[in-house]
Structure formats: structure tokens, C-alpha cells
C-alpha positions in Angstrom: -16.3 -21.8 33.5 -13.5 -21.1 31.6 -9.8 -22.6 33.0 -7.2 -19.6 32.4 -3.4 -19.6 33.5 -1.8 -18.3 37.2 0.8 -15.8 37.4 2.6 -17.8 39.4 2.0 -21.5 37.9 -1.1 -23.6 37.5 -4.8 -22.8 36.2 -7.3 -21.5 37.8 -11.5 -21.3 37.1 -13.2 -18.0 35.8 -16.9 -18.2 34.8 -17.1 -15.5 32.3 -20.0 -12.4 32.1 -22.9 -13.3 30.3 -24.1 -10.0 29.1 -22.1 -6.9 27.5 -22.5 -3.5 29.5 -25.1 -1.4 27.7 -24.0 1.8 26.1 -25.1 4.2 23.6 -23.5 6.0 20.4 -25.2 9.2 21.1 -23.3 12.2 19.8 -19.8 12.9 20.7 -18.6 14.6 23.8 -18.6 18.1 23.9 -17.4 19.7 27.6 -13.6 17.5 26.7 -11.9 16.3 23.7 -11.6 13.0 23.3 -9.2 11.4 21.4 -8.5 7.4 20.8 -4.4 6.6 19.6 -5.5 3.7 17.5 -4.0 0.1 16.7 -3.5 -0.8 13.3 -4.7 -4.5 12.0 -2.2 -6.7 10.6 -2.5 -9.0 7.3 -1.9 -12.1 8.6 -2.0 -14.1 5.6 0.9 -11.6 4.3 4.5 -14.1 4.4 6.3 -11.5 6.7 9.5 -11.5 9.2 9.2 -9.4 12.6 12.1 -7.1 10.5 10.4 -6.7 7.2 7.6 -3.7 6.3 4.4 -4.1 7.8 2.1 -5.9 5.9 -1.2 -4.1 7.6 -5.2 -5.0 6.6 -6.5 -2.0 5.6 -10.2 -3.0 5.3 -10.0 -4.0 8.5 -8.0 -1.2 10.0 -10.1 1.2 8.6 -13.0 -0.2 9.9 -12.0 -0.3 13.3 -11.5 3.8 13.0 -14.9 4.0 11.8 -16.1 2.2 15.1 -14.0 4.7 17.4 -16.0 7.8 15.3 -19.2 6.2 15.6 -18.7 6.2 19.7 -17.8 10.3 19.0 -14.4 10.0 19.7 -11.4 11.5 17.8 -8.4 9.3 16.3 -5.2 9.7 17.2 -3.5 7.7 14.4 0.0 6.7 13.3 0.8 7.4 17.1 2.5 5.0 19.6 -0.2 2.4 19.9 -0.2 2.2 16.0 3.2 0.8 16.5 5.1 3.6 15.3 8.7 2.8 15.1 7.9 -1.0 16.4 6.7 -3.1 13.4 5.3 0.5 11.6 8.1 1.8 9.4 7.0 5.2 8.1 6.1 4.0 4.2 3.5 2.3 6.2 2.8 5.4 8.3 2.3 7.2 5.8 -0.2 5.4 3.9 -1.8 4.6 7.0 -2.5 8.5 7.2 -3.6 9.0 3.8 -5.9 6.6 4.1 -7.2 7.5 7.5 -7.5 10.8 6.7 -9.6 10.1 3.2 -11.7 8.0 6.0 -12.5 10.7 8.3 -13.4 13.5 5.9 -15.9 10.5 4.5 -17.2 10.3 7.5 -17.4 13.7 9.1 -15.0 12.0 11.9 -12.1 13.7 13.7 -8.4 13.1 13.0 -5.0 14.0 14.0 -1.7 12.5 12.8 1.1 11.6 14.5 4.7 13.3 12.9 8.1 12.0 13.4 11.3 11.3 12.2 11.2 7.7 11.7 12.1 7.9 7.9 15.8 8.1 9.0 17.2 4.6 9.8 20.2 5.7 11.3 22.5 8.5 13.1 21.5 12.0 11.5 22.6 15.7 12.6 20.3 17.9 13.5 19.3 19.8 10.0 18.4 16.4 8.8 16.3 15.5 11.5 14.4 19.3 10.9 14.2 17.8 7.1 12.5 14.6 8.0 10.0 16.4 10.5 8.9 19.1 7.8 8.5 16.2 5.1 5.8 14.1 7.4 4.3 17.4 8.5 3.8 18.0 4.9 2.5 15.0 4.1 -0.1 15.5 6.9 -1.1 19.1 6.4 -1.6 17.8 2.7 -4.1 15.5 3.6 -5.7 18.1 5.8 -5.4 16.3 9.2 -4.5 17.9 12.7 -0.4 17.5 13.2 1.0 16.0 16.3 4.7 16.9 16.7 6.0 13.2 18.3 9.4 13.2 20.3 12.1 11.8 17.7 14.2 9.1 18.7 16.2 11.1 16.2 16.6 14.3 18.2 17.0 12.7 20.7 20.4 11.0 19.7 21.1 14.0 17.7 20.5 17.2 20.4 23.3 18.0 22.8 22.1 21.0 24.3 18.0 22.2 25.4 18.9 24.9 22.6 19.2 22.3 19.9 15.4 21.1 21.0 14.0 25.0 20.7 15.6 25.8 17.6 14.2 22.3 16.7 10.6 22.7 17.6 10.6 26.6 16.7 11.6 26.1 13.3 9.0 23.3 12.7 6.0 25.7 14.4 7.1 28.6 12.3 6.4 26.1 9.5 3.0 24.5 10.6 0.4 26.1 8.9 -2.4 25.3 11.8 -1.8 25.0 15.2 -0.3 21.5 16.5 -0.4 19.2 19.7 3.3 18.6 21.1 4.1 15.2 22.5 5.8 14.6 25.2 6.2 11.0 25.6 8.3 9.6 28.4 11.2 6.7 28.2 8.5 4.0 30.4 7.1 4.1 26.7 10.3 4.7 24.8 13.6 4.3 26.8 15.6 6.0 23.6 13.9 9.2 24.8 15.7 9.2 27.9 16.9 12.7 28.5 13.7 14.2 25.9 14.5 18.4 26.0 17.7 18.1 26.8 17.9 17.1 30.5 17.1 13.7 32.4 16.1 15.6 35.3 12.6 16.1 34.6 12.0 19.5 36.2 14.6 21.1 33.9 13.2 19.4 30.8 9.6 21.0 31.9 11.4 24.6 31.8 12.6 24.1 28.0 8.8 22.3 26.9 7.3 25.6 28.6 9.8 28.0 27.0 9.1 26.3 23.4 5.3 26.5 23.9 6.0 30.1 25.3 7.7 31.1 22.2 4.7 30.0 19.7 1.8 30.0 22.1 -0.3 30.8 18.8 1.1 27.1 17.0 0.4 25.5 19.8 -3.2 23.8 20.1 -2.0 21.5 23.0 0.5 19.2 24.7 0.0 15.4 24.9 2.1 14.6 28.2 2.6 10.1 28.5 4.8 10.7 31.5 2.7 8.8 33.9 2.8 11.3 36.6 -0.5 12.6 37.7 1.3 15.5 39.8 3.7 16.3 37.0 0.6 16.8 34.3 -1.5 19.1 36.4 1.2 21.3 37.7 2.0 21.7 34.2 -1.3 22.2 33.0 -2.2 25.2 35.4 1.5 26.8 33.6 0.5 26.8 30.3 -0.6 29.8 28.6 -4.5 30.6 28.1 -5.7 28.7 25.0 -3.4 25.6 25.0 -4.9 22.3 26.0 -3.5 19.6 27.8 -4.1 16.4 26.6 -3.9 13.4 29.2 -1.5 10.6 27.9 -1.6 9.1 31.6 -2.7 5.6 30.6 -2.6 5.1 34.9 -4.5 8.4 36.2 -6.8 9.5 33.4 -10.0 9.5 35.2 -9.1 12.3 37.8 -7.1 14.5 35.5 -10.2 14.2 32.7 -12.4 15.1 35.8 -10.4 18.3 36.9 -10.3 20.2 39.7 -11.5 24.3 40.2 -8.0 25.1 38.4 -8.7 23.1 35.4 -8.8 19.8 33.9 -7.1 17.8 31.3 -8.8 16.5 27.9 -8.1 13.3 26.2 -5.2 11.5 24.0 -4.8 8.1 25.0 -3.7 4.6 23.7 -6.2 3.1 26.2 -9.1 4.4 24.7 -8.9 1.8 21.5 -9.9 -0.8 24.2 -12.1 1.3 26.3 -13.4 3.5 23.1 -17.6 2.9 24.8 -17.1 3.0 28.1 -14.6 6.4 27.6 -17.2 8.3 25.4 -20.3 7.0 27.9 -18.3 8.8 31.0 -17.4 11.9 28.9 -21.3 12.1 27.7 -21.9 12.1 31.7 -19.4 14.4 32.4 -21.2 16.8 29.8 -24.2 16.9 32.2 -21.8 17.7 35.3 -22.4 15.0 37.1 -18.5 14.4 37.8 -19.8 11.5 40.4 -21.0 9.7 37.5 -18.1 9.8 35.2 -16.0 8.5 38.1 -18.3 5.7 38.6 -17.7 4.7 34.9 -14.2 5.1 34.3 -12.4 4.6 37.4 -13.7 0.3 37.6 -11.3 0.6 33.8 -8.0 1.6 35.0 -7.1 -1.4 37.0 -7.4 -2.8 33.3 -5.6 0.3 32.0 -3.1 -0.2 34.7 -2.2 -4.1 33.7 -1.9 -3.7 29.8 0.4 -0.8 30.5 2.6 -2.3 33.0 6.4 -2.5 32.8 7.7 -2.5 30.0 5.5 -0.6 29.0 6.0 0.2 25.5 4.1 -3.5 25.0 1.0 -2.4 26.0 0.2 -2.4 22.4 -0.2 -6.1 22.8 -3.1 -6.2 25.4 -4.3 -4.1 22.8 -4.7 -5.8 19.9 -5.5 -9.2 22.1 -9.0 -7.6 23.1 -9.6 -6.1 19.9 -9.5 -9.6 18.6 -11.4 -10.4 21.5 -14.3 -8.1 20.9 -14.9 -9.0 17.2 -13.1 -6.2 15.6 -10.4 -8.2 13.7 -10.7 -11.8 12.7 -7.2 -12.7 14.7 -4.8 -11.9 17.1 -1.5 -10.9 15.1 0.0 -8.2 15.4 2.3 -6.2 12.5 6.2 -7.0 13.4 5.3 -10.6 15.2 4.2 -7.7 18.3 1.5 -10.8 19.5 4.6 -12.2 21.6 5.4 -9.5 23.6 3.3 -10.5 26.4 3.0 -13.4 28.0 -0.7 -16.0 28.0 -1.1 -15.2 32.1 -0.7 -11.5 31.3 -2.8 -12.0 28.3 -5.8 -13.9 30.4 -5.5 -11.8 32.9 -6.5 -8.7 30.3 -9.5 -10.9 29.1 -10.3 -11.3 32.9 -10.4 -7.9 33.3 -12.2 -6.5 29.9 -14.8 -9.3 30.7 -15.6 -8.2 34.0 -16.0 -4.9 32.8 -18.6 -5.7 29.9 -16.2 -4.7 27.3 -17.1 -7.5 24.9 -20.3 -7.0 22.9 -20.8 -10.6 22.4 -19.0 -12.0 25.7 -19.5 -16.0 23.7 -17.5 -15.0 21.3 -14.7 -13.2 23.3 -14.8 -16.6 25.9 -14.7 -18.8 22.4 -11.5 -17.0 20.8 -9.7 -16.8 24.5 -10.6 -20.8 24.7 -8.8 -20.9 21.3 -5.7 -18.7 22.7 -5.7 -21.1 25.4 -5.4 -24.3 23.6 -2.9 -23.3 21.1 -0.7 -22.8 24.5 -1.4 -26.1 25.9 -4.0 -25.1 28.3 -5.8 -27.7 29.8 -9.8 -27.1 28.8 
């Protein structure tokens, strides 16, 4: 039994799983596409601040890539769960990519890379927010990755009018050379992307997204909607135009939307698939057979996981993260780039480990119960 701490005082007694759930690494799905959004590892022996750049351990960050490819999934990287814009400044982006990218060609796996605005440390008009998206689309077309076109905390600020985010986005898919994913992330994940295309009301913002992808339908491989609305996604799903994917970002309703329905379904691009990387590509593998029944009985035990790491505020999910990548033996410890470990509190924290425990997620389950043992007596747990 291990003794982990109450959400409302007190310990209580958890007797942890003794065996890992058994999965294969058989070949990567092939009816959806999958992709991971990846966490990056930090150096913890690096004599950082929370404010200065992010000291990151690439061996080990790389390595952790290499295990999302080897399960057949795509990676999402220098996206939100990298920490983008919270502890990952963009000189550390963009390395991040360049390496990545060098990784995945290595390897045969599949990449995509996240492209923003978050070069510009303060207020900027709207030509030098264009300027700063062409320069990271650049610098990932250069290194022959797949571009995802990020919301911009920049435009954001910057944009008055939905005009300002078409002649945004239009001029920046005129200059793509290959078609790109458009992300839509909401403000549960970023709150300084309240108001994203121009309007807070969320049904006039859909009009402008639509009208942008309208306009390029050809520059458009998919959208990546994180809006956490499962009515919302498929709705806009059956509108787009034939050829353009929709990539789920709902961290809280991915099995059903993955699954479909006899108008369509949604494919993959989600942060809680760096936890979940076996157990996601196992369901998909099912789902290649059609047997829908099956992937639901895999994924749908995860999201009440899912659902607790990306609770409010959200944007800390990153956190839970990291925690059971530690947990799971792909990192040595549990810190995070920009102090990001202390976003979460040690019930929230044991209550993750709880729930990745329960669901086999730990290939040696000793070793996760050994490390949380650890977490717990640095906090003055009781053993």
C-alpha cells in the first residue's frame, strides 16, 4: 500500500497495480492520423530562474520522440504541451524543431511543427506579426516538417477587426509552400486568446475560421480545434470542405469524435497522447479493423485521466504531464523547463498517479510506486 494525499485533508491507502497493461508496437495506424503534441525534458542540473531561457535535455527529449514513433504515432512538437510561450521561448523552439525534425527524417517518423509569433516580446502591429509568422514558417519548411499555423497571442492583441485575421492567415497560406494544419486553440488553454477571429461569441468566430479555410481550401491540410466542445467540433467538421481534416484537440471528448459517426469522424492532435501514446495507438490499431466497440473499450477507461490533468486552469495540464512521464521511466526527474513542476498541487499530482496506475500506463509499475514514494516524502508525506 502506498499512503497518497486527500483532496480535502488527510492521507488515504492505495495498493498500486502490479503488472503494466500489455500492448504492442505493431505498425502505425492507418484508418486516422494520429498525432502526439509532445513535452519537452528539462536539464535539471542547468542553474536556471522560472524567467530565464529554457535550459531543455535534448538527449533525453529526443528520446522520448523516438518512443512516441516507435508506438506509430506522429509528433506534434513545439506545440502547447511543449510549453510554448510558458517556459519555451522561441530560441528554444526553434532548436527544438531543428532537432526534432533531423530526428524524424532518421527515423522514418512523422512530424509537424508548431508556428507562432512568440519571437515578439511585446506589443507589435499587425505587419510585424505577418513578419514573425513567415520567419518560423520558414524555419520549418526549411527543415522539411509539416507547418501548424498556432493562434498568436500576438494577433490576438494586435487584430481589431475579423478582416485583420483573414488578411492575416491568407497572406501566410499564400506563402506556405505545402499545405498546413490551422489551430484553433481556445482561451481554457490560453485566456490571451480570448476573442481568437475577431469575436468572443464563438459562433461568429466559426464564420471567419470557415471563410479563411474557404478562401485556400488547397493550403489547408486540416484544423486542430482545442475548444473542448464536442458539439462545436463536429458541427464544424461536417462544414468543411472535402479534403480538409479535422484534427481533435478535445483533451475531454476524444474517444467519440476519433470514433465518428455515418457523417464523419475526427483524427488525432492531442497533448494527451504524450501520456497515453500505447494505449492511444493500441485503440486506433483496433479501430483499423472496425471494430469501433473495441476502440471504445480502450480509450474511453483514459479520459477520466485526460479529464483530471486537464482540469481548470487548464493551460497546467502540461504538469500532469511531465509528472507521469517521470513516472513511467522516460526522464530521470520531475522538473519541468520554467519551474512548470509547481503548477499543480501533490493531491492533484497523486491523484494523476492513481489514475495512470489503474490504467496500466507504467511499464514497470515498482518503479512508478518508488519515484511517487519519493514525491511524497519530499512533501512531508507520512510513509
Amino acid at each position: 500500500m502506498i499512503r497518497l494525499p486527500a483532496a480535502g485533508g488527510g492521507v488515504r491507502e492505495y495498493e498500486p497495480r502490479a503488472e503494466p497493461l500489455a500492448v504492442s508496437t505493431s505498425g502505425a495506424p492507418i484508418s486516422r492520423t494520429v498525432f502526439s503534441a509532445a513535452h519537452v525534458v528539462a536539464d535539471p542540473y542547468a542553474d536556471t530562474t522560472p524567467d530565464s531561457p529554457a535550459a531543455v535535455d535534448w538527449d533525453a527529449t529526443l528520446a522520448f520522440r523516438r518512443h512516441l514513433w516507435a508506438h506509430g504515432l506522429g509528433v506534434a512538437e513545439a506545440m502547447d504541451t511543449a510549453q510554448r510561450g510558458m517556459g519555451l521561448d522561441w530560441a528554444g523552439a526553434a532548436e527544438l524543431i531543428r532537432r526534432s525534425a533531423a530526428e524524424a527524417h532518421s527515423v522514418g517518423g512523422r512530424i509537424a511543427c508548431g508556428v507562432g509569433t512568440d519571437q515578439l516580446t511585446g506589443p507589435a502591429d499587425l505587419p510585424t506579426v505577418r513578419q514573425a509568422y513567415e520567419e518560423q514558417l520558414a524555419l520549418v519548411e526549411e527543415t522539411g516538417s509539416q507547418a501548424v499555423l498556432m493562434a498568436s497571442r500576438a494577433l490576438a492583441a494586435a487584430a481589431s477587426t475579423p478582416d485583420d485575421y483573414l488578411d492575416t492567415y491568407g497572406h501566410l497560406l499564400r506563402q506556405a509552400s505545402e499545405p498546413v494544419v490551422l489551430h484553433w486553440l481556445g482561451p481554457m488553454f490560453d485566456p490571451a486568446l480570448d476573442g481568437y477571429w475577431g469575436s468572443a461569441d464563438l459562433d461568429t468566430a466559426t464564420e471567419t475560421f470557415l471563410e479563411v479555410i474557404a478562401a485556400h481550401p488547397d493550403k489547408v491540410d486540416g484544423i486542430k480545434i482545442s475548444l473542448l466542445d464536442a458539439r462545436r467540433e463536429v458541427e464544424l467538421r461536417r462544414r468543411l470542405p472535402e479534403g480538409v481534416r479535422c484534427y481533435t484537440g478535445d483533451d475531454f471528448h476524444y474517444p467519440e469524435l476519433i470514433a465518428g459517426d455515418e457523417q464523419g469522424f475526427s483524427h488525432a492532435l492531442l497533448g494527451i497522447f504524450d501520456p497515453l501514446a500505447p494505449l492511444a495507438a493500441e485503440a486506433v490499431r483496433t479501430l483499423d479493423t472496425g471494430d469501433v466497440e473495441g476502440f471504445r473499450k480502450i480509450l474511453d477507461p483514459t479520459v477520466e485521466l485526460s479529464r483530471h490533468l486537464f482540469e481548470a486552469p487548464t493551460r497546467f495540464y502540461k504538469t500532469g504531464v511531465v509528472l507521469l512521464a517521470w513516472l513511467a521511466g522516460h526522464q530521470d526527474h520531475f522538473t519541468m523547463v520554467g519551474g512548470l513542476h509547481s503548477a499543480r498541487s501533490l493531491p492533484h499530482l497523486a491523484r494523476a498517479y492513481e489514475l495512470a496506475d489503474g490504467l496500466g500506463l507504467f511499464p514497470d509499475p515498482s518503479l512508478a510506486e518508488a519515484r511517487m514514494r519519493a514525491l511524497l516524502t519530499v512533501h512531508g508525506v507520512p510513509r
